[in-house]
N, C-alpha and C positions, 0 to 999 in steps of 0.2 A: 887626752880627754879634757885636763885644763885649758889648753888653747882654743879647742874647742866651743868651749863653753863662753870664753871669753870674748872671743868673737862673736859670738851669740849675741851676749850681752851688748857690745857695740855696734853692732848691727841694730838692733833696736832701740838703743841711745840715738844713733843717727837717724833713725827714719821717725820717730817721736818728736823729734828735733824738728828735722826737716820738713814735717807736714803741721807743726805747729807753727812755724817762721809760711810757707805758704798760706795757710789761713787765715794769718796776721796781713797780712799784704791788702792794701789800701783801692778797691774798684769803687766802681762808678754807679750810682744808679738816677731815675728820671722819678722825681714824682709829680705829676698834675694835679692840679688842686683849681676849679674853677676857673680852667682852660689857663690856667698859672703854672708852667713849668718849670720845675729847678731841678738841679743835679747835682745828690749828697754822694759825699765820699763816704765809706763806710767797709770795713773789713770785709771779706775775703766770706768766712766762716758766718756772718750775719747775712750778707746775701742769699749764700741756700739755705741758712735754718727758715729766711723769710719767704723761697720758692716753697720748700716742702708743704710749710704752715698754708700758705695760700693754695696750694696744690688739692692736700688734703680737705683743706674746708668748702672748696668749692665740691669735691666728688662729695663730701657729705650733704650739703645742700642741694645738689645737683639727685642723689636718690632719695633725701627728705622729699624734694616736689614729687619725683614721678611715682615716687611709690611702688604700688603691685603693674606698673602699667607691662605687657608684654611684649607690644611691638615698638617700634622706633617711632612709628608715627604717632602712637601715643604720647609718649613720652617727648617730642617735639612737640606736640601740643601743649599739653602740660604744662611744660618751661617757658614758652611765650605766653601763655593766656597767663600765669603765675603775676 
C-alpha cells in the first residue's frame, strides 16, 4: 500500500514538474502597432492566458452589441453599423 502511494506521489511530482518546465518555455508572438511589426518572446503560459483574456472579451463585447437580436442577420447588422 506504501508503494503504492508513493508512486502516487511521484507521479504527480513529475507531471507538476513537467507542465510547469512546459509553460516556462520561451514562444513567439507578432504585435502591430501602426502597421509597425515586432515579435516578443514571451513564455509559454502568458500566451494562452492572453488568447483566453482576448477570447472572452471579444464574446462579451460581441453579445453587449447584439443584445436581444434573434436572427444572424440582425445581429450582423448590429456589429457592422456599431
Amino acid at each position: 500500500m506504501k508503494k503504492k502511494w508513493l508512486l502516487w506521489i511521484i507521479v504527480i511530482i513529475f507531471t507538476l514538474g513537467g507542465t510547469t518546465y512546459i509553460l516556462n518555455i520561451n514562444v513567439t508572438t507578432q504585435q502591430g502597432i501602426n502597421y509597425q511589426w515586432q515579435t516578443i518572446e514571451i513564455p509559454l503560459y502568458l500566451k494562452i492566458l492572453d488568447f483566453f483574456d482576448r477570447h472572452y472579451n471579444y464574446k462579451w463585447t460581441v453579445k453587449r452589441i447584439t443584445g436581444d437580436s434573434k436572427t444572424e442577420k440582425e445581429k450582423v447588422f448590429k456589429i457592422f453599423l456599431q
